[in-house]
NUNUFI-246267 format. One line per field, with one value per residue (C-alpha): residue number from 1; x, y, z. Coordinates in nm, 3 decimals, decimal comma. Example, Ala and Ser with C-alpha at 12.3 -4.5 7.8 and 13.67 -1.06 7.14 Angstrom:
# residues 2
semar: (1 2)
x: (1,230 1,367)
y: (-0,450 -0,106)
z: (0,780 0,714)
# end
This chain:
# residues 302
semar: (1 2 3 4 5 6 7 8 9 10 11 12 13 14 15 16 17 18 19 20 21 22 23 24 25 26 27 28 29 30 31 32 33 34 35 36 37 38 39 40 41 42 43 44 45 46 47 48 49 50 51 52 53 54 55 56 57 58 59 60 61 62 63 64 65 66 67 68 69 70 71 72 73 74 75 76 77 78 79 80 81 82 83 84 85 86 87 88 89 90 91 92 93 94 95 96 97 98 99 100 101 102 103 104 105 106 107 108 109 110 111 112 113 114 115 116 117 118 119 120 121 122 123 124 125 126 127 128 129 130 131 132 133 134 135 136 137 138 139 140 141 142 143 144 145 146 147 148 149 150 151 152 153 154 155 156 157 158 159 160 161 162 163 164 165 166 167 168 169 170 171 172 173 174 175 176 177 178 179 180 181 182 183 184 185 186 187 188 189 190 191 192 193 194 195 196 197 198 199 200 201 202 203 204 205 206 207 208 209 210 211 212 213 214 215 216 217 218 219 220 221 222 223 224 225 226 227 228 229 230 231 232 233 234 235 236 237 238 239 240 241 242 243 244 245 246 247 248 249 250 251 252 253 254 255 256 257 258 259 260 261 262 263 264 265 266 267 268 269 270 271 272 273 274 275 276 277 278 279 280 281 282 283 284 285 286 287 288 289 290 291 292 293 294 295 296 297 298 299 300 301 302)
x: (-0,633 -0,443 -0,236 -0,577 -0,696 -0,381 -0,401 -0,766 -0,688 -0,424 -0,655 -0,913 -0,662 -0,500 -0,662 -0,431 -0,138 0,166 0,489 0,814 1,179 1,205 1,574 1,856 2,205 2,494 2,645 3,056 2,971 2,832 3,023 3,363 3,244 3,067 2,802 2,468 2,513 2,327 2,016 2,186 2,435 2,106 1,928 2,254 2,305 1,907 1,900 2,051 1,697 1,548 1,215 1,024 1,278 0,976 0,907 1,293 1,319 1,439 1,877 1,964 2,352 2,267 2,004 2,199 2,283 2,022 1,716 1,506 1,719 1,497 1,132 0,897 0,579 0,269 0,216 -0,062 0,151 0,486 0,813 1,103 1,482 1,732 2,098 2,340 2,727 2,977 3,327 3,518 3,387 3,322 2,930 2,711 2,372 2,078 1,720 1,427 1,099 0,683 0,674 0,315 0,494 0,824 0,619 0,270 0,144 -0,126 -0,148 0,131 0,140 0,031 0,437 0,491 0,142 0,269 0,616 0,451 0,263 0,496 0,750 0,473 0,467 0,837 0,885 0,959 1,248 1,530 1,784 1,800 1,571 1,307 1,220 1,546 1,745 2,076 2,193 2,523 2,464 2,595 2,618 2,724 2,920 2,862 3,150 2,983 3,226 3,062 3,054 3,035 2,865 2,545 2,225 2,046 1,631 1,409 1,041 0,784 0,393 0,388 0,511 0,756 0,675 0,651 0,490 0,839 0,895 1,021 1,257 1,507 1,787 2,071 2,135 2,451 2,613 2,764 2,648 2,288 2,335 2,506 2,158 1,899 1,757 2,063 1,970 2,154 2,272 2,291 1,926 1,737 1,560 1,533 1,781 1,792 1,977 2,274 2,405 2,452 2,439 2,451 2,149 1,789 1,604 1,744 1,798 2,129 2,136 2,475 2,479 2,295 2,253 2,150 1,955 1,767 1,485 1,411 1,520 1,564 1,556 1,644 1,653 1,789 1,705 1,990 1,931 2,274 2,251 2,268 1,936 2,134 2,023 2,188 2,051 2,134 2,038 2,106 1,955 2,037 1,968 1,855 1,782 1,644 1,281 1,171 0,825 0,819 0,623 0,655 0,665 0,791 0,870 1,010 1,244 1,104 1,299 1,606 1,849 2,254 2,535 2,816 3,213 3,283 2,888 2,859 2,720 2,346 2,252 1,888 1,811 1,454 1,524 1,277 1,298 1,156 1,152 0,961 0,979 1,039 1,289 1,452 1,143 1,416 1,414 1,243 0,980 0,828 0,884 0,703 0,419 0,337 0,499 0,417 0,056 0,115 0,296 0,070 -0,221 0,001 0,084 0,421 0,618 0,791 1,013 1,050)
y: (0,812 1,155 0,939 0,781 1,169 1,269 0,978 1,064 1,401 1,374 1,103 1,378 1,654 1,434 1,606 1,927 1,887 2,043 2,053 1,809 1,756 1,457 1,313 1,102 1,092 0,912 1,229 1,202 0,960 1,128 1,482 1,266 1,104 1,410 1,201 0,997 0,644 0,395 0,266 -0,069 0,119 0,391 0,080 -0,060 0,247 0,318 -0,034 0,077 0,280 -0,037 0,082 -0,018 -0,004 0,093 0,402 0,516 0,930 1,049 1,096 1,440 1,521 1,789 1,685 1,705 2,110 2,221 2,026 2,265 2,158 1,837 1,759 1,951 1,718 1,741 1,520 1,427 1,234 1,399 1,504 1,263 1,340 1,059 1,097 0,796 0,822 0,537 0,668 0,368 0,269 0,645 0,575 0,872 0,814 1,107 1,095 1,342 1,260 1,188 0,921 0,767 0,847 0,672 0,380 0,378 0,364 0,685 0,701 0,784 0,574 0,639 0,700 0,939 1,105 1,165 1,254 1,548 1,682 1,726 1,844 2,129 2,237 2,255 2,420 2,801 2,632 2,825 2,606 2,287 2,189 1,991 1,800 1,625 1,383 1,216 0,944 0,717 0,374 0,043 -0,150 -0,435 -0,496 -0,744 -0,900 -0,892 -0,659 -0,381 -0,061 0,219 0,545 0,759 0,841 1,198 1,204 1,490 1,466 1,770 1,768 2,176 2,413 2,674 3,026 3,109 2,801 2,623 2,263 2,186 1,968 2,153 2,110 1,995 1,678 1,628 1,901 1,878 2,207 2,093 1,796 1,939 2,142 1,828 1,681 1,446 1,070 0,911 0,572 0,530 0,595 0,335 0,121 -0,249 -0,535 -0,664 -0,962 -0,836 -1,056 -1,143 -1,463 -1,614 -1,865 -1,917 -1,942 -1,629 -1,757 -1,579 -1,489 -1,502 -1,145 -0,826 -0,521 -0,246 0,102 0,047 0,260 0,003 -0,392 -0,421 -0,744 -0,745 -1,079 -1,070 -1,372 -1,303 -1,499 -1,545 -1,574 -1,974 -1,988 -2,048 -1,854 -1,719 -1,551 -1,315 -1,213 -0,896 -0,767 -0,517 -0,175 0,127 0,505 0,603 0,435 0,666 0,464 0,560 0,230 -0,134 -0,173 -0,382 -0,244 -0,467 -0,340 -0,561 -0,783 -0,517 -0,641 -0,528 -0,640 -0,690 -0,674 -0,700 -0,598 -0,936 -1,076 -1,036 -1,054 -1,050 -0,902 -0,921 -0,725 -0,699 -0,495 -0,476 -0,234 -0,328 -0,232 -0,416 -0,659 -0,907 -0,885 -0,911 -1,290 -1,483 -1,616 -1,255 -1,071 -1,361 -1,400 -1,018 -0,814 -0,981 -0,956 -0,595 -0,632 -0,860 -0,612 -0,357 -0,605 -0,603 -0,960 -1,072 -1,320 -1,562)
z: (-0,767 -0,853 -1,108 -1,282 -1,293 -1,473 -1,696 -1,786 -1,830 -2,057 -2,331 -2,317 -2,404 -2,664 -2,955 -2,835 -3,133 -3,142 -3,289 -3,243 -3,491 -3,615 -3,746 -3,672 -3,696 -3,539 -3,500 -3,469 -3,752 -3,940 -3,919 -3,969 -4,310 -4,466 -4,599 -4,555 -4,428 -4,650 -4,511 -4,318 -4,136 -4,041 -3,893 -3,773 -3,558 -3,493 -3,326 -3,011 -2,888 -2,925 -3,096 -3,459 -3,749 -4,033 -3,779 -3,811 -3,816 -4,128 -4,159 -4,053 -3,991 -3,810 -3,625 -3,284 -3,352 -3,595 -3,577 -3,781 -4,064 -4,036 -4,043 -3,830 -3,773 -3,566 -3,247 -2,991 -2,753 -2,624 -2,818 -2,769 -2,785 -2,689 -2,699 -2,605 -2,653 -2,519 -2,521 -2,541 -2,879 -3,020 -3,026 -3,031 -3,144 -3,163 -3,222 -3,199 -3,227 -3,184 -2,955 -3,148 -3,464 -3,329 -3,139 -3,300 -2,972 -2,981 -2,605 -2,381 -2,068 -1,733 -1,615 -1,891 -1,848 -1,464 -1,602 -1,839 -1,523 -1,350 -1,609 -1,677 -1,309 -1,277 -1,633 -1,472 -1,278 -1,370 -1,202 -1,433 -1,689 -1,525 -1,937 -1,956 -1,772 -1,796 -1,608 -1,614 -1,841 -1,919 -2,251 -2,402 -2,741 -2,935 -2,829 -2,485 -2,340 -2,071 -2,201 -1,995 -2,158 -2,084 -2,173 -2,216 -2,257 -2,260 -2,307 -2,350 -2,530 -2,554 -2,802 -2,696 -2,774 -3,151 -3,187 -3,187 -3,120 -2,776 -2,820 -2,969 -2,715 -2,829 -2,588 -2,689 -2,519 -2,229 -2,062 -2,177 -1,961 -1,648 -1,645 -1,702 -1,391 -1,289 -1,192 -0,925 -1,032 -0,671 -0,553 -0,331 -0,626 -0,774 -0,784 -1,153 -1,325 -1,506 -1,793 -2,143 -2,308 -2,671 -2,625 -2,716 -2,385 -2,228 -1,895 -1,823 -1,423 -1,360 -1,266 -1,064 -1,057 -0,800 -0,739 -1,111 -1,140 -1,466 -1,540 -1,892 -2,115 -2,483 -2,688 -3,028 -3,309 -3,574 -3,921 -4,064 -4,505 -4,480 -4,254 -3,911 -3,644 -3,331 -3,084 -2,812 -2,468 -2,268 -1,916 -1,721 -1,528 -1,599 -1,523 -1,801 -1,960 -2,274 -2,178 -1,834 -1,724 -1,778 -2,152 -2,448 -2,803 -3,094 -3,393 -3,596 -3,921 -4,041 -4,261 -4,241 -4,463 -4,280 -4,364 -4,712 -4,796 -5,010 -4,673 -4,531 -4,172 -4,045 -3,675 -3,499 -3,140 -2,869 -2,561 -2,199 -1,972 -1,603 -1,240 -0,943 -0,779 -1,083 -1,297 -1,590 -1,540 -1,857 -1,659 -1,511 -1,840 -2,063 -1,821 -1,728 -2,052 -2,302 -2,294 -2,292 -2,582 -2,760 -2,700 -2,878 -3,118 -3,110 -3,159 -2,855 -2,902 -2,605)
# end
């Protein structure tokens, strides 16, 4: 009941606007080269956060250090900043955002709605910084190596003083982690499938696992230049859900040339993110996601 009265409460206060940075960069990347990426390498990177390609932030360098540099834009929802980095393979990607300008979803879900409220409550917390959390995370190459690497999210829906957006921390630091709200890989939570496989039906189970606050599920359709499509599976565990609730978001059709440039690939991505024992599995994601996902008209592709 307390959870459907924050909910409520947070549609009818959804007219209150304030402030968020948008940009992205893929940081190291970026600062190493001195210069923009063009726009297939952008999506190339921008693909990893799994959300709509057409809602991409704008290119910032130095978004991670100097957001204002950016865009400064209005929201209704909450201001979203996302920071991944994998060692092994020198990946560092940043984003800031407003989650309905990032999604197009205009209403937050009932997770993040609970998420703000408390956030809000905690916010005079001196010891940590009760918007943000970081958490340990795997990924896979597209080889289908593991990856090990880890993920930094803060979320926020009011201004800080001087009318300044919130989320100007710079989640790529490491002190600015050590003070988020740590998340125990190793907390009491769901079992998931754990797996990756190149094949259409997405049935890959020959791996778990354990303690996931979130399954995810993400099922790629690549369109190679003659017509011939692969595809690609991935599932897996995780801490962090920028969602905060069962949900599915779709890149939709981005295009990256690949090699020598003379070569164009196609990529249609769709992701899950749900909570409870092995609801990864094709069966439990097609039957109770993806009329969420329909609803929000997104394209799931199962």
């Amino acid at each position: 009941m307390l959870g459907r009265l924050l909910y409520l409460s947070a549609l009818i206060g959804a007219s209150l606007a304030f402030s968020c940075y948008q940009c992205f960069t893929n940081v190291k990347g970026a600062q190493n080269e001195g210069k923009t990426p063009d726009l297939s390498t952008l999506q190339q990177d921008y693909a990893i956060f799994g959300l709509p390609m057409d809602k991409m932030p704008p290119y910032s360098a130095e978004c991670d250090g100097t957001p204002e540099k950016g865009a400064n834009i209005t929201c209704t929802t909450y201001c979203l900043s996302w920071y991944i980095e994998i060692p092994a393979n020198n990946v560092t990607r940043f984003m800031r955002g407003c989650y309905d300008k990032l999604t197009g979803v205009t209403q937050p879900t009932q997770g993040a709605t609970q998420a703000l409220s408390t956030i809000n409550s905690n916010k005079d917390n001196e010891d940590s910084i009760p918007s943000c959390q970081f958490a340990p995370a795997k990924f896979w190459s597209p080889d289908g190596t593991s990856l090990q690497g880890h993920e930094t999210i803060q979320i926020c829906n009011k201004d800080e003083p001087g009318n300044q957006p919130c989320n100007e921390k710079n989640l790529a630091n490491p002190s600015i982690q050590q003070d988020c709200t740590m998340i125990d890989p190793n907390q009491p939570a769901d079992t998931c499938y754990d797996c990756r496989n190149d094949n259409k039906d997405g049935q890959c189970d020959d791996g778990t696992c354990t303690n996931a606050a979130y399954c995810t599920k993400t099922w790629t359709q690549i369109t190679q230049s003659d017509g011939d499509h692969d595809y690609v599976t991935e599932k897996g565990c995780s801490q962090i859900n920028p969602h905060f609730d069962n949900f599915c978001t779709a890149t939709g059709t981005y295009e990256t040339n690949i090699i020598t440039r003379s070569t164009s690939t196609k990529y249609n991505t769709s992701s899950c993110y749900c909570r409870s024992n092995e609801c990864n599995a094709a069966s439990s994601l097609t039957q109770s996601l993806i009329v969420m996902a329909s609803a929000l008209g997104l394209k799931i592709l199962y």
